[in-house]
C-alpha positions in Angstrom: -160.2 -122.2 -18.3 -157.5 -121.9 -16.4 -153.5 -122.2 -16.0 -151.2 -125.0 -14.5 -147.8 -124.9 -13.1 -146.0 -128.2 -14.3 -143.1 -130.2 -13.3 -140.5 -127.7 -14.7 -141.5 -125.3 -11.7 -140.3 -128.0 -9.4 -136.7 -127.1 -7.2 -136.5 -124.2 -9.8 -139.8 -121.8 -8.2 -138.4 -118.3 -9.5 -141.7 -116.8 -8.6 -141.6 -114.1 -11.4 -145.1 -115.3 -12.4 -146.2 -114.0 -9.3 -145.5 -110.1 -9.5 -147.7 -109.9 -11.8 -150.8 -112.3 -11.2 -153.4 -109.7 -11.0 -155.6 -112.0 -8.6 -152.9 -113.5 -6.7 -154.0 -117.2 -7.4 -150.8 -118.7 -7.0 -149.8 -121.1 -4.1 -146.5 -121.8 -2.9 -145.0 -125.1 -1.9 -141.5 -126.0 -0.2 -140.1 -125.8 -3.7 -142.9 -125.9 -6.2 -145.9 -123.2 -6.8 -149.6 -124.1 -7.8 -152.3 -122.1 -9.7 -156.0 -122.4 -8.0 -158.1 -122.7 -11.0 -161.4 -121.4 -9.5 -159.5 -118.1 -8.9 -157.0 -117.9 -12.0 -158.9 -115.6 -14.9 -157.4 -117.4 -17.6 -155.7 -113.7 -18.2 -152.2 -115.6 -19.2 -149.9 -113.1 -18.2 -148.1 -115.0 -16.0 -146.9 -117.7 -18.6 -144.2 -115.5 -20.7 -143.0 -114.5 -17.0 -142.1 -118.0 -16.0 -137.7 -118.7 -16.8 -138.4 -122.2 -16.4 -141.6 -122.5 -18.7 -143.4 -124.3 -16.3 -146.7 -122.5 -16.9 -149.8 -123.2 -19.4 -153.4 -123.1 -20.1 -155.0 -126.0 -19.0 -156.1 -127.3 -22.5 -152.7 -128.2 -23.3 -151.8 -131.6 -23.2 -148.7 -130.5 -21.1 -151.1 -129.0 -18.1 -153.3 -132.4 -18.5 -151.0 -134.7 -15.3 -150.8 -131.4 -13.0 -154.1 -129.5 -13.1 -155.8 -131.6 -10.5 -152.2 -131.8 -8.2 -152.5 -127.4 -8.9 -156.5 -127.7 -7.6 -155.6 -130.1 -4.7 -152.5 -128.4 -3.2 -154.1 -124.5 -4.1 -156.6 -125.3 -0.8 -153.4 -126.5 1.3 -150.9 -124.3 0.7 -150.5 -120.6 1.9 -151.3 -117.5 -0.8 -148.1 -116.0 -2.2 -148.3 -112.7 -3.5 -145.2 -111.2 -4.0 -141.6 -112.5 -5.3 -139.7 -114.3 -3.2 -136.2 -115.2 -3.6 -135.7 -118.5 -5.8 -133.8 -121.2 -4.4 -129.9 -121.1 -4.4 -129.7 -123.9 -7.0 -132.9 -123.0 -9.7 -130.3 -122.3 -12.5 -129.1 -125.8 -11.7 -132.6 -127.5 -12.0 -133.9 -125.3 -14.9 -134.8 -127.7 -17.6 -134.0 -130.7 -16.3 -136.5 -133.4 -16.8 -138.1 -135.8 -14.3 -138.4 -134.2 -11.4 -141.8 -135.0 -10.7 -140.2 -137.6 -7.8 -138.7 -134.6 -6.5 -142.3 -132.4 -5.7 -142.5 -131.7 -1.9 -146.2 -131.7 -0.5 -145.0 -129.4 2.2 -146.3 -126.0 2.3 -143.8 -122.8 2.0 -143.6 -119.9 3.9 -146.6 -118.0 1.6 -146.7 -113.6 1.9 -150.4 -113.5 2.0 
């Protein structure tokens, strides 16, 4: 088991879920982060750290549409490992629904 970053991660990407990733499986896109499942130890502490409550185990039905788009762009995109700062507008885009059109496959800048 594993966790997935979902579509309310998208434009908002406050990163607080990584500081404390004790493997540093997370991933970061232009404005969207991703979880590689083959490295994530299912420890869940990153989940109560997301604002935007983008973040669950990958047998909720929620996780279901974005595990495989977490796998896939995990191998792509660089290693982040420390907290960034969020974009400007993430206060804007926090809760908002249906931004799934808005995911960027571009990578981000990563701090591996």
């Amino acid at each position: 088991m594993a966790y997935v970053v979902t579509e309310n991660c998208i434009k908002c990407k406050y990163q607080d879920c990584v500081e404390v990733c004790p493997v540093d499986c997370f991933y970061e896109g232009e404005n969207f982060l991703v979880i590689n499942p083959d490295e994530c130890i299912d420890c869940g502490v990153c989940e109560p750290e997301c604002p935007a409550e983008a973040i669950f185990p990958d047998s909720d039905d929620k996780a279901a549409p974005w595990a495989q788009l977490n796998r896939d762009y995990s191998v792509q995109w660089p290693n982040i490992t420390r907290k960034g700062e969020p974009p400007a507008d993430a206060d804007d885009w926090k809760g908002k629904p249906g931004k799934a059109e808005l995911l960027s496959a571009n990578p981000g800048k990563g701090t591996a």
